[in-house]
N, C-alpha and C positions, 0 to 999 in steps of 0.2 A: 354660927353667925346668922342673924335673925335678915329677914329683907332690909327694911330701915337701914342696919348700918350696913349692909354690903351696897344699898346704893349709897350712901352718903361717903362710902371709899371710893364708890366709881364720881361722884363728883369730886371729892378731894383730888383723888388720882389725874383728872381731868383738868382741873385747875392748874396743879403740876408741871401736867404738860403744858401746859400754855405757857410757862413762868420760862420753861426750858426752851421751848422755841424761840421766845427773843432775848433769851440769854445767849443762845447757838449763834444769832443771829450778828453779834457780837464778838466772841469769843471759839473758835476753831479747837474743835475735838484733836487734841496732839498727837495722831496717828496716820499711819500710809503715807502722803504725802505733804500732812501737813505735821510732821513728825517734828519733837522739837524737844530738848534734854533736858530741862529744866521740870519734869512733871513728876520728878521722884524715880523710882527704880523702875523697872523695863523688865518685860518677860517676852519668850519667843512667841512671835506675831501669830503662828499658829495655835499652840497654846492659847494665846487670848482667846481667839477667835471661840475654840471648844469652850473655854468656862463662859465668855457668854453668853455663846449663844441654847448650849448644853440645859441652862435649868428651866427655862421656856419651857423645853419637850416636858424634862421630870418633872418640874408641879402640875403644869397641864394634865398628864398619864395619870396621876398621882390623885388628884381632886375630883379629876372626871370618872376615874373608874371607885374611888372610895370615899366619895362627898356622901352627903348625907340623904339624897332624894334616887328614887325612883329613874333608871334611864330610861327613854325612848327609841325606838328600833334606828327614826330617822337621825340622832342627833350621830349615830355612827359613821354617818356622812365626812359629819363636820368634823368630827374626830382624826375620821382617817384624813383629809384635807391638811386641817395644822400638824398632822405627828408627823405627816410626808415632807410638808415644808422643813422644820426643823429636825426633824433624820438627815435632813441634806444638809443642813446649814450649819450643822455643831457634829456630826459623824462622817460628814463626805465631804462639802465644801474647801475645810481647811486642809486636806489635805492634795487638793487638786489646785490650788493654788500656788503659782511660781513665785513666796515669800521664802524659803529659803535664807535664814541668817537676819532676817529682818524681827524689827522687837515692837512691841509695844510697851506704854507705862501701863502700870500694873493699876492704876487708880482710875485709869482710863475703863478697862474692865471691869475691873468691881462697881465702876457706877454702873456697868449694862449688866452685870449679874442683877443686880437693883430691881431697874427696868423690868429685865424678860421674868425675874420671879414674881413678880407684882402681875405681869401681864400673863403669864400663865395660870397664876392661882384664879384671878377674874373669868377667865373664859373658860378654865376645866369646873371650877366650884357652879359655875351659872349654868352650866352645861346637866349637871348632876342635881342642884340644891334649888334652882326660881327660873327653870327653862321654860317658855313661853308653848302651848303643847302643838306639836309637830304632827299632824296626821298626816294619811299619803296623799293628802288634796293638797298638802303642799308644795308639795315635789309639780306640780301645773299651777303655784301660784306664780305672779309675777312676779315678786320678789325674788323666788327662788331662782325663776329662770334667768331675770337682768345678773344678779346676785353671781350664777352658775357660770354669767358669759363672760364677765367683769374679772371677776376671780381666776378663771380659764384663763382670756387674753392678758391677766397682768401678771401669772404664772409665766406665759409663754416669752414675752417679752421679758421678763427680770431673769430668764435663761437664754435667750437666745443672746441677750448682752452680754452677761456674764462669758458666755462663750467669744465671742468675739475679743473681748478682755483678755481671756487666757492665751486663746491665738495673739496677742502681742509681745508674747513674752517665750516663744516657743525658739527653742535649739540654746536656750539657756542665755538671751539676750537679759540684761537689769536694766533696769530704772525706767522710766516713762516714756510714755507716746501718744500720742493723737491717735484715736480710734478713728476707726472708720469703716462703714457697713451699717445696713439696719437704721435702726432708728439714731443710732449717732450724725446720721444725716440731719437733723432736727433738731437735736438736744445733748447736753453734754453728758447727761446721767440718766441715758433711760433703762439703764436696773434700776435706779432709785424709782424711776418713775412705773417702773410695773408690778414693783413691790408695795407703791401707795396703790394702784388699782385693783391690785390683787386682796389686800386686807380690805378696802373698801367693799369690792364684791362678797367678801368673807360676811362681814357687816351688814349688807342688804339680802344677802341670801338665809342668814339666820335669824331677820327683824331682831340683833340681840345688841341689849345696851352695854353689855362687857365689851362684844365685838365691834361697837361703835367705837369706844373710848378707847381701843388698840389703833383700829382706825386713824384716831384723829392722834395718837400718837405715832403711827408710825409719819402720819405728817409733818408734826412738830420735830422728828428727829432730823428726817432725811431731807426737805426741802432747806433747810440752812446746808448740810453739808453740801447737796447737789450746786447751793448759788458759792459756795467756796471753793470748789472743783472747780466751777464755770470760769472763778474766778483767777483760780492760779494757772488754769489751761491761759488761759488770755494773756496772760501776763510773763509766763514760762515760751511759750510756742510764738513768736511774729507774727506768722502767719494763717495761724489756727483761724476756720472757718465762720466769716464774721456774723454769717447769719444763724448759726446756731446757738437757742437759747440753752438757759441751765434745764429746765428739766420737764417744764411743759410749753410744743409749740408754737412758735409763733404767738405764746404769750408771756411765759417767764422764764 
């Protein structure tokens, strides 16, 4: 693939994403809690969870180490950064999860197999094939550092949630509850919300247009789901905490 159309995929790709944002914005992904049987056949929610999240890692591995350009010593950074994310999110996450007997539609997956193969080919193939050149003066540019901090604290944050999460569901308690701890003081979904700042710093620390366009989709995915969480906590709980917003403080 020639530059020309590998950008003219990250616009397309980008456009996309937009179209999907105010379609979410509309219409509730039929999974976890907002689960619903009419979406066709159902697979175990763990299971899902692996084939989605699962081909992110493999095109990624796949593109970056067998594309077609020349690597660079620094882009192993960024490598190691997304292979850790997704090692955890398609190898380890699902199965630390207290979903047990829960399902997902199976359509619901295959659209995010979609997704993370698109979104992996983009950032392993740019990583390998039209990477921008990284020498070690980058590593003290400013990009890298805001990039490093961003990425860091939205890392820390979309685990330290996650964890909080899991503790509600511990000695083998089901179904829902009102978090609380952390930044849940705040917001109703600050995993979603560290997991946008974390791709973002991903983005500003590589100045890279593939890792833009993940970026602005992991936007387009997760700020509708976070305002439909906000929205059934509200609605589910009486007395659910009136001043916390869905997923960025004190303003949405």
């Amino acid at each position: 693939m020639d530059r020309e159309t590998f950008y003219t995929v990250l616009w397309g790709w980008t456009i996309l994403g937009l179209s999907v944002f105010v379609l979410l914005l509309f219409v509730k992904a039929p999974y976890g809690r907002h689960s619903r049987k009419d979406w066709g056949p159902n697979i175990p929610n763990r299971l899902g969870w692996f084939l989605m999240e699962f081909p992110s890692l493999l095109v990624f591995v796949l593109c970056f180490l067998f594309g077609p350009g020349d690597l660079q010593p620094l882009t192993w950074i960024f490598f190691a950064l997304f292979v850790s994310h997704y090692t955890n999110r398609s190898l380890i996450w699902p199965w630390r999860t207290r979903t047990s007997g829960k399902q997902m539609p199976l359509v619901v997956a295959m659209m995010a197999v979609c997704f993370n193969l698109v979104n992996g080919f983009i950032n392993g193939y740019y990583f390998s094939a039209f990477s921008r050149e990284y020498t070690l003066e980058w590593l003290t540019d400013a990009r890298f550092i805001i990039g490093a901090i961003l990425y860091g604290g939205g890392a820390f944050v979309n685990w330290w949630s996650d964890q909080i999460l899991l503790r509600l569901r511990r000695g083998g308690k089901k179904g829902y509850f009102v978090p609380k701890g952390g930044l849940f003081r705040w917001v109703s979904c600050p995993n979603f919300m560290g997991e946008i700042l974390q791709w973002t710093g991903f983005a500003v620390m590589t100045w890279s247009p593939a890792a833009l366009v993940f970026a602005l989709w992991t936007f387009f995915n997760l700020v509708p789901r976070a305002l439909s969480h906000h929205k059934w906590y509200r609605e589910t709980f009486p007395d659910y905490p009136s001043e916390r917003k869905a997923i960025l403080p004190l303003v949405l």
